[in-house]
BALOBA-1460 file (C-alpha; in Angstrom, 3 decimals):
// residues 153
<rec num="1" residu="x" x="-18.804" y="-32.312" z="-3.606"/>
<rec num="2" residu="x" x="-18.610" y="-28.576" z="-2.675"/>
<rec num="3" residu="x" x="-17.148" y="-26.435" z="-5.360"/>
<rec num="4" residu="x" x="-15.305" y="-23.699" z="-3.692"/>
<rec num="5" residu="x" x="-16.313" y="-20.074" z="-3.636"/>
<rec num="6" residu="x" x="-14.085" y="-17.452" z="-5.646"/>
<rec num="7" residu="x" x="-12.659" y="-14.671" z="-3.005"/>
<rec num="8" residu="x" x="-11.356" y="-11.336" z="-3.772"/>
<rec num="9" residu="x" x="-8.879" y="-9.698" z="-1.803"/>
<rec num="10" residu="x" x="-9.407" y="-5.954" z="-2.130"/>
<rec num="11" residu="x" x="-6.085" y="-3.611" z="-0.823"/>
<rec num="12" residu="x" x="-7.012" y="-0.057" z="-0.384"/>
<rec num="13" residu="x" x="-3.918" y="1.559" z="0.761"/>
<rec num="14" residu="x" x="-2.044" y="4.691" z="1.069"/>
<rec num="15" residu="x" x="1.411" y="5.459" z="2.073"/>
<rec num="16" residu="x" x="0.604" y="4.740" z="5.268"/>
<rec num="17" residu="x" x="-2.341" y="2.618" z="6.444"/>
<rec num="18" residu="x" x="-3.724" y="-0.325" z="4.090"/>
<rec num="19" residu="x" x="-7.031" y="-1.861" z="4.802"/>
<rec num="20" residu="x" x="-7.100" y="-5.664" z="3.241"/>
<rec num="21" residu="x" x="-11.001" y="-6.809" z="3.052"/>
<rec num="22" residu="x" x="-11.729" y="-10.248" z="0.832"/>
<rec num="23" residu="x" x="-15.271" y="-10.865" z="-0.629"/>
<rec num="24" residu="x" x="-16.557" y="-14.386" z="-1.078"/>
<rec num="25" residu="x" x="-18.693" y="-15.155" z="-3.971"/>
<rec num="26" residu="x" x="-22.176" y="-15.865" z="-2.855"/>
<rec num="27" residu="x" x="-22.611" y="-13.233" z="-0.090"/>
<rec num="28" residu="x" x="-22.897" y="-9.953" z="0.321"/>
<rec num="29" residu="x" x="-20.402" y="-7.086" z="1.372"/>
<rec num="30" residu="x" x="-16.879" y="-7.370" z="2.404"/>
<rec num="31" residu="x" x="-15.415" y="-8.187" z="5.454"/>
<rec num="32" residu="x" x="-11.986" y="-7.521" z="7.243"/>
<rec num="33" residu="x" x="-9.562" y="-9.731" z="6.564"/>
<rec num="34" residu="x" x="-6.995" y="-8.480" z="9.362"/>
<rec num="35" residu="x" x="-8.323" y="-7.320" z="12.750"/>
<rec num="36" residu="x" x="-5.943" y="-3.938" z="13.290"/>
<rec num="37" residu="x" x="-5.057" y="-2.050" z="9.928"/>
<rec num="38" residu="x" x="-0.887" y="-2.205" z="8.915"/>
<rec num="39" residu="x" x="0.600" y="1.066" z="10.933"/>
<rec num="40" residu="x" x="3.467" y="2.332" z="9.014"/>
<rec num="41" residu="x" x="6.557" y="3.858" z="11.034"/>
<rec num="42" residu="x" x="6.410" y="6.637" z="13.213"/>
<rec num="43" residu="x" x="6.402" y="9.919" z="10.539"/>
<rec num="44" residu="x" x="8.599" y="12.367" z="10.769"/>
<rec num="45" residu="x" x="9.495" y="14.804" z="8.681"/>
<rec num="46" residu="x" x="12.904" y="14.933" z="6.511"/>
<rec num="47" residu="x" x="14.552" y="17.337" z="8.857"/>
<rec num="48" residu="x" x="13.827" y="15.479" z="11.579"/>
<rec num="49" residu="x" x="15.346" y="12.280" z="10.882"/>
<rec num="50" residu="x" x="18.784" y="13.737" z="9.752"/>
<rec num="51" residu="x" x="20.906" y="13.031" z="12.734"/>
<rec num="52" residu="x" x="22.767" y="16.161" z="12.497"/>
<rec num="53" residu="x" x="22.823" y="19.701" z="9.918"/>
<rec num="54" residu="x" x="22.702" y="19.040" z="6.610"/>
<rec num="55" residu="x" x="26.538" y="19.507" z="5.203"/>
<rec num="56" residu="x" x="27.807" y="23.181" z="3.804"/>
<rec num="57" residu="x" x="29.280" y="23.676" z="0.451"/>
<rec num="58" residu="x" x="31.392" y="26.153" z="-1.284"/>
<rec num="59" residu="x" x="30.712" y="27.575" z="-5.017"/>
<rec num="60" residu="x" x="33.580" y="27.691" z="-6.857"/>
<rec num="61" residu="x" x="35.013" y="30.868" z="-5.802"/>
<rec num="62" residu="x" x="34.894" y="29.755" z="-2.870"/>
<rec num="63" residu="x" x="33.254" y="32.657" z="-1.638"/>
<rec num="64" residu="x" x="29.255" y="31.366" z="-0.969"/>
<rec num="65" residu="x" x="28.318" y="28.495" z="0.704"/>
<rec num="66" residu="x" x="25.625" y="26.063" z="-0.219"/>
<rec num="67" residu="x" x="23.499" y="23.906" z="1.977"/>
<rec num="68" residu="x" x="23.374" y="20.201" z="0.713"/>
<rec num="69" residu="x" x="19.970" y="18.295" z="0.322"/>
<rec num="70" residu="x" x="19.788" y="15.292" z="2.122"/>
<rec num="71" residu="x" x="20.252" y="12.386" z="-0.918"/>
<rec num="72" residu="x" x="17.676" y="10.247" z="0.953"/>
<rec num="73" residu="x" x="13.738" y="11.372" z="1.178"/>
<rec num="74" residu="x" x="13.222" y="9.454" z="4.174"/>
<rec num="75" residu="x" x="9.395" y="10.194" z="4.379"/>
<rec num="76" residu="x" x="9.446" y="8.266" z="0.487"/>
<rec num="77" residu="x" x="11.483" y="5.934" z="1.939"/>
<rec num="78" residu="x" x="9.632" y="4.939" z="4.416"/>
<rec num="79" residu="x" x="6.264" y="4.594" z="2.280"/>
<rec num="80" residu="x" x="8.435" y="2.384" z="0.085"/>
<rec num="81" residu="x" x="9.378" y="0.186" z="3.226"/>
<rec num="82" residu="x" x="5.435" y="0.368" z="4.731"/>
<rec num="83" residu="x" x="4.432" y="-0.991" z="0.942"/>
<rec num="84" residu="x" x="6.617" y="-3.944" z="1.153"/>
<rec num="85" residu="x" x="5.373" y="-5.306" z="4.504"/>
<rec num="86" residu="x" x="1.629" y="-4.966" z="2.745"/>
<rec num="87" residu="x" x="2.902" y="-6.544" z="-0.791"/>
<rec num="88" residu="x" x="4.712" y="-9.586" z="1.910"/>
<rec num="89" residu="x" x="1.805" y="-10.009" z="3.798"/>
<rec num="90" residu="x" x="-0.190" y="-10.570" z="0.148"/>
<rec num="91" residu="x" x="2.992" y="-12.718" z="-1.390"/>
<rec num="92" residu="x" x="2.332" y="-15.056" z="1.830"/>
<rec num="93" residu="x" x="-1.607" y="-14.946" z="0.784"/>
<rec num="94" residu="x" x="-1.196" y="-15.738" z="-2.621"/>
<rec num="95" residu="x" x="0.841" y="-18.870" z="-1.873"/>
<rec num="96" residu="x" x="-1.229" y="-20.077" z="0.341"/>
<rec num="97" residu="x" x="-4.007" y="-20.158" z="-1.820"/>
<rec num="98" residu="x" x="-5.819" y="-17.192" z="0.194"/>
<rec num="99" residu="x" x="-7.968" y="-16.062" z="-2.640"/>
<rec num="100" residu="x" x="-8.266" y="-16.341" z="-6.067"/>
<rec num="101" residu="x" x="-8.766" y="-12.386" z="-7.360"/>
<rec num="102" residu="x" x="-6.709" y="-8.933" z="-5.935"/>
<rec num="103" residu="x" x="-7.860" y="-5.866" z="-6.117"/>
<rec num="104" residu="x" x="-5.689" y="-2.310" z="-5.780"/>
<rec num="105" residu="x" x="-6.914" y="0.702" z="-4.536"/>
<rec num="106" residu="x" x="-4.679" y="3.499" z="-3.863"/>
<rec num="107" residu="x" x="-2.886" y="6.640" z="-4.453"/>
<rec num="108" residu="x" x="-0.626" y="6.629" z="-7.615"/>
<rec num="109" residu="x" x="2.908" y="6.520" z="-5.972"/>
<rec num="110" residu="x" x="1.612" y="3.719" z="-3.023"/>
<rec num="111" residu="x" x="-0.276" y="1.840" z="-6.291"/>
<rec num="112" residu="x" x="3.384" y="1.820" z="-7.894"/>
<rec num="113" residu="x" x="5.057" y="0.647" z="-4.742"/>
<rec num="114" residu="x" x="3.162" y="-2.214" z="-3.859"/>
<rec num="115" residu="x" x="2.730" y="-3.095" z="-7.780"/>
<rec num="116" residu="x" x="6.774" y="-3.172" z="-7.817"/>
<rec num="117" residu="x" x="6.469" y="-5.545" z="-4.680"/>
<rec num="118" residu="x" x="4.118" y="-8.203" z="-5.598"/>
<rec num="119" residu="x" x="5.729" y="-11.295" z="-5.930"/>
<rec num="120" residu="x" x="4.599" y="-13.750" z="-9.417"/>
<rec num="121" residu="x" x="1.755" y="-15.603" z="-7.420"/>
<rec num="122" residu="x" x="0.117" y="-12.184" z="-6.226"/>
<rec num="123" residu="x" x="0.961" y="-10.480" z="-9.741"/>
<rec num="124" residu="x" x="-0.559" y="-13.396" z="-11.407"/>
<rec num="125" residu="x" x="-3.601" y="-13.191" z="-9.468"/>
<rec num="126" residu="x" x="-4.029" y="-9.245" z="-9.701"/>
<rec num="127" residu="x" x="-7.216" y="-8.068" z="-11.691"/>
<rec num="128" residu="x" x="-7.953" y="-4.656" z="-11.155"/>
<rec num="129" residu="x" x="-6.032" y="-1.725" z="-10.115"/>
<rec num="130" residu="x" x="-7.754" y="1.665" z="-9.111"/>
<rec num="131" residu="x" x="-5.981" y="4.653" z="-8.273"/>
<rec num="132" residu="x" x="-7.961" y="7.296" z="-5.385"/>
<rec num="133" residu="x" x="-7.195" y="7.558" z="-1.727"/>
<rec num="134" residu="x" x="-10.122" y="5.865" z="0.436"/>
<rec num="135" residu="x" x="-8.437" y="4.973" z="3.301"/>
<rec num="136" residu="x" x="-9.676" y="7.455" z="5.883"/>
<rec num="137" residu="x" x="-13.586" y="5.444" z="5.349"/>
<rec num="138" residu="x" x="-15.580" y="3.698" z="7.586"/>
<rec num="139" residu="x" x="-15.630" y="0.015" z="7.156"/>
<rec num="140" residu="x" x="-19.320" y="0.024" z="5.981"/>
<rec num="141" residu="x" x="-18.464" y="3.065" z="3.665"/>
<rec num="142" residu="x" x="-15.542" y="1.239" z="2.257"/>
<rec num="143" residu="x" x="-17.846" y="-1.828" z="1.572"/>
<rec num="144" residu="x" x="-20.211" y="0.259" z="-0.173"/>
<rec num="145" residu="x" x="-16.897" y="1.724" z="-2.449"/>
<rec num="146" residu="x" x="-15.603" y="-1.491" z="-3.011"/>
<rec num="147" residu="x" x="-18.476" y="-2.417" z="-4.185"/>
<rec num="148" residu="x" x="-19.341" y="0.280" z="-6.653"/>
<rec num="149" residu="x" x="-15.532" y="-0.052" z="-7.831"/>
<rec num="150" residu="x" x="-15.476" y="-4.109" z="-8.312"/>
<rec num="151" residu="x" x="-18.337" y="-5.965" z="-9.183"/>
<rec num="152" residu="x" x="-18.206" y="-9.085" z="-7.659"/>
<rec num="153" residu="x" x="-18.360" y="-12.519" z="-9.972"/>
């Protein structure tokens, strides 16, 4: 009988793209484990996705007037939204038995996000967390990052 091969499931994300690769033991290099990366929302910036001016207040003389901020940072918000669909996406992998290890690679705030989002299979299965932004690499230049960053079992 076959024993089966531990995998690793590496997520290097940002706020915006996330790149899921998986390592098997007993070969070499990492591999794609999704053929198109996650695409995040169109971005726009804050001003832009207020539907109309931001609302005018009065000091209390009454005789200056204030702009409001906007109480939503939509461009946060919708970093927060992307790093759900990539924590779902690994919830539904962990369940399924997918792989055994998870790795995290990625900017502070996006490591924090998709931490907050794991679900207890994916949690339980998470051994290594990395902060630094390495999502604008090649595939083979990834590989070679992953590798220096995880040493594979």
């Amino acid at each position: 009988m076959l024993a089966n091969k531990r995998t690793i499931w590496a997520v290097v994300a940002d706020g915006a793209r996330a790149h899921i690769l998986e390592h098997v033991e007993g070969q070499t290099g990492w591999r794609a484990v999704f053929a198109h990366d996650f695409a995040a929302p169109a971005r726009a910036h804050t001003s832009q996705a207020m539907s109309d001016r931001q609302g005018r207040a009065f000091d209390s003389t009454g005789s200056a007037r204030h702009a409001l901020q906007p109480r939503t940072d939509w461009q946060r918000q919708t970093k927060r939204v992307f790093a759900s669909q990539v924590a779902e996406a690994l919830n539904e992998a962990a369940r399924d038995e997918a792989f055994q290890d998870l790795v995290l690679v990625a900017p502070a705030k996006a490591l924090g996000d998709l931490r907050a989002q794991l679900g207890k299979a994916a949690k339980a299965k998470l051994v290594l967390e990395r902060t630094g932004e390495f999502t604008h690499l090649a595939e083979h230049a990834l590989s070679a990052e992953l590798d220096r960053i995880v040493t594979p079992a």
